[in-house]
C-alpha positions in Angstrom: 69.5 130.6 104.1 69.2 128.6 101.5 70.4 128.9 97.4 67.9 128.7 94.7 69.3 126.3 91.5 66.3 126.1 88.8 65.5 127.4 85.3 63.3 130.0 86.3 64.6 132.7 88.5 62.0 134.3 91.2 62.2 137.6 93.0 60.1 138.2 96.0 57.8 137.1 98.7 56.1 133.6 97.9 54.4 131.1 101.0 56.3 132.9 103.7 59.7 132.9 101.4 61.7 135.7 100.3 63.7 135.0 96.9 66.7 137.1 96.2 69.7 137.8 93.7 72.8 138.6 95.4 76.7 138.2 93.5 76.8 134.4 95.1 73.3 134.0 93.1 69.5 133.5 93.8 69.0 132.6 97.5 65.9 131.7 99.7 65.2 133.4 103.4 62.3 132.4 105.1 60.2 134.9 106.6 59.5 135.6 110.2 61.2 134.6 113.5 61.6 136.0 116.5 60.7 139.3 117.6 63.8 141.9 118.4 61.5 142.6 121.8 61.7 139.0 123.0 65.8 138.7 122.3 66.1 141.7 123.3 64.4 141.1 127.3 63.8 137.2 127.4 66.5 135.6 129.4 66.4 132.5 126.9 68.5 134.6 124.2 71.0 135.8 126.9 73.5 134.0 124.7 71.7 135.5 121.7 72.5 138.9 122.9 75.8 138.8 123.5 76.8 137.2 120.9 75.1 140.2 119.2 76.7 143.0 121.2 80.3 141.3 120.3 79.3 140.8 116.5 78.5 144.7 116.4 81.6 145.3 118.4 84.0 143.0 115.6 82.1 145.5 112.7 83.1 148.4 114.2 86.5 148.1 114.5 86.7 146.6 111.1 85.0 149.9 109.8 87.5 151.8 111.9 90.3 149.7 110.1 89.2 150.7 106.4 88.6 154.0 107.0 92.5 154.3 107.8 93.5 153.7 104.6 90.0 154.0 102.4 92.2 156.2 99.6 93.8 152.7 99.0 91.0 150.7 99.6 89.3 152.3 97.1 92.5 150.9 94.4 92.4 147.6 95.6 89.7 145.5 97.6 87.1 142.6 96.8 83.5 142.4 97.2 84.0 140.4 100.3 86.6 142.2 102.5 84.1 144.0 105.3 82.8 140.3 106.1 86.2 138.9 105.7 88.0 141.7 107.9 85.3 141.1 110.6 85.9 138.0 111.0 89.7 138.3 111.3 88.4 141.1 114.2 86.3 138.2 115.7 89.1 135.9 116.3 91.3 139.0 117.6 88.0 139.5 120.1 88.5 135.7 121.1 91.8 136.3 122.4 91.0 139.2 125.0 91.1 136.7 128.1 89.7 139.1 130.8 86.3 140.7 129.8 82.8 138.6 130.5 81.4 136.6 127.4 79.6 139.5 125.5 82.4 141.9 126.4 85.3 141.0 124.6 86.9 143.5 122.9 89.3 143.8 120.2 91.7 146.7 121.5 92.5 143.6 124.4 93.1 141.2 121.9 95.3 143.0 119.3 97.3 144.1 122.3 98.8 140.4 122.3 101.2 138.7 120.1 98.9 136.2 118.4 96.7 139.0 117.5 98.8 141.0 116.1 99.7 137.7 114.0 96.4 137.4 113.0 95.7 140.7 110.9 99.6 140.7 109.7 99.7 139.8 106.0 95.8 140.6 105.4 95.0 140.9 101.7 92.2 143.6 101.3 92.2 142.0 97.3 91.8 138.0 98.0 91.8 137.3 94.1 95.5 139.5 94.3 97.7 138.2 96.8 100.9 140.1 97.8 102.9 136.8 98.3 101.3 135.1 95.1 102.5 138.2 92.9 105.5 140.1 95.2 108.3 137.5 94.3 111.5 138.9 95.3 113.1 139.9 99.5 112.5 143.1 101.1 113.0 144.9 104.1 110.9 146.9 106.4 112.1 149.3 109.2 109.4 149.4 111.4 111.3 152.3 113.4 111.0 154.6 110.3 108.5 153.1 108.2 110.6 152.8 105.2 110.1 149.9 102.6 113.0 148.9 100.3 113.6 146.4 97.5 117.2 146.1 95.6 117.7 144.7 92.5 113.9 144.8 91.5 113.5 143.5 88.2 109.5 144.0 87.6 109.5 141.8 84.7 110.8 138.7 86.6 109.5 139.7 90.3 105.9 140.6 90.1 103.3 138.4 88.9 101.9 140.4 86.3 98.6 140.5 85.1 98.3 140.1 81.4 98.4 143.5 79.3 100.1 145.4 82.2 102.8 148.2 81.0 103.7 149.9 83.8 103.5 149.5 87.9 103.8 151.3 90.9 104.4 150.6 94.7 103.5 152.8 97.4 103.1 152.3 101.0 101.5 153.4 104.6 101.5 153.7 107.8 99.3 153.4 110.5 98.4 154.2 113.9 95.4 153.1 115.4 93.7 153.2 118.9 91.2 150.8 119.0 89.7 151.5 122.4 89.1 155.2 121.7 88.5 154.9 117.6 91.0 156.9 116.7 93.6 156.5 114.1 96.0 158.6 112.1 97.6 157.9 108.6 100.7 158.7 106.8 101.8 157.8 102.9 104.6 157.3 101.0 106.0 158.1 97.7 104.7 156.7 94.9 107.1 155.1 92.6 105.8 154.4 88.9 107.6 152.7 86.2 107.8 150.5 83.1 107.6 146.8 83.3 111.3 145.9 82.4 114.6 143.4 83.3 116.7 146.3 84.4 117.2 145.9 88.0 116.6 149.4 90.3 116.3 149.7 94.1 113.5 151.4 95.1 112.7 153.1 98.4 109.1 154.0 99.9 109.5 156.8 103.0 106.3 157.5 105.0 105.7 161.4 105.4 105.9 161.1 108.7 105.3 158.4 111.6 101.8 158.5 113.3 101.2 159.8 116.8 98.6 157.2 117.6 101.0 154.5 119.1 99.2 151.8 120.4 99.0 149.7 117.5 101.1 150.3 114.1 100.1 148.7 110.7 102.4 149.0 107.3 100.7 148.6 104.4 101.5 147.8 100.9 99.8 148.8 97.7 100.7 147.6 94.0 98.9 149.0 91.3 98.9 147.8 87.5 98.5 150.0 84.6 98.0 149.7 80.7 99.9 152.4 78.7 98.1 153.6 75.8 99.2 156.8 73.8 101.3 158.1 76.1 98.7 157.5 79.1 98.5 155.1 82.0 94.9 153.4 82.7 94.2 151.4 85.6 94.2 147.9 84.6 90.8 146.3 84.6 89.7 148.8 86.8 92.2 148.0 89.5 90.4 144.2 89.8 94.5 142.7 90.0 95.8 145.8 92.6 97.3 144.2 95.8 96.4 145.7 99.3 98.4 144.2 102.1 99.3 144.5 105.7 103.0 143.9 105.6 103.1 144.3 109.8 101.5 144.8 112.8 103.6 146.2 116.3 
């Protein structure tokens, strides 16, 4: 695929190329290829197909992933995050170190340590990054869920985007089951307040602890607002919100 740079911009079919605008700009895709038949029985594109079958497979549990939080996805994500979360899934896949090339599954490799690592501290918003704009110690009890900050001073402590008023934190929790596509979800409190220098502790409880145990997440979500007469507006349609895996057990 290539990327159109010229002073005319063309849309369509032209000499067997297909010219299209997408957000990274005008691109080129030739037209044609190989029929889905011949990958599909041809023994030559035995790699081709199982690379394909574990592409599908890294999607899918992706997809399985945002749907377990999609009420806070829809605050705070970029444009990019599906393709970006897959591929975090795809290096997860890598590390299952029993199933035949083609077969490698996620659920196997999350179930080790350096997968785990490898989706902890996830940013669902890559142009808002927790540990760019969270700048003071917490804690997180993985046992109960709860998240807690002392001495927050929001002024000094979060990096705030410009025309913000007030803020507010709120966190998950997440079971998931992989292998069976299952999942369950739990919220916090939500704890709103004015951008200011005097320090308050504040404490985000989970509802309740999922069922699903085989693998945990706790998430993070920071939202900005604008006050204006007496009524908070997401800021710049929640562009600067942060969305962040804090831990994975």
């Amino acid at each position: 695929m290539a990327k159109f740079e010229g002073i005319f911009e063309i849309f369509g079919t032209m000499k067997g190329m297909t010219f299209y605008k997408s957000k990274d700009g005008l691109l080129i895709r030739a037209k044609g290829g190989v029929s889905k038949q011949r990958i599909k029985n041809d023994p030559a594109f035995q790699r081709t197909r199982e690379n394909g079958a574990e592409f599908k497979h890294n999607s899918q549990m992706g997809q399985l992933l945002r749907q377990s939080v999609s009420p806070l996805l829809r605050l705070a994500k970029d444009y990019r995050v599906s393709s970006r979360l897959n591929g975090v899934m795809s290096r997860i896949k890598n590390l299952d170190g029993v199933s035949r090339r083609g077969e490698r599954k996620v659920p196997i490799g999350i179930g080790t340590v350096a997968g785990k690592a490898l989706l902890k501290g996830f940013d669902f918003n890559q142009n808002a990054a927790f540990r760019t704009l969270f700048r003071t110690p917490y804690s997180l009890d993985t046992v109960t869920g709860v998240f807690t900050v002392t001495d927050f001073q929001s002024e000094f402590h979060l990096g705030l985007p410009e025309g913000t008023t007030h803020a507010s934190l709120s966190s998950a929790v997440v079971g998931i089951d992989f292998a069976n596509r299952v999942y369950e979800t739990h919220y916090s409190n939500k704890e709103n307040f004015a951008i200011g220098s005097i320090p308050q502790t504040i404490t985000l409880t989970p509802a309740a602890l999922p069922t699903v145990t085989e693998t945990r997440l706790f998430f993070i979500l920071i939202e900005f607002f604008q006050e204006i007469n007496g009524e908070q507006y997401p800021l710049k349609n929640h562009a600067h919100n942060v969305l962040h895996i804090l831990e994975v057990v």
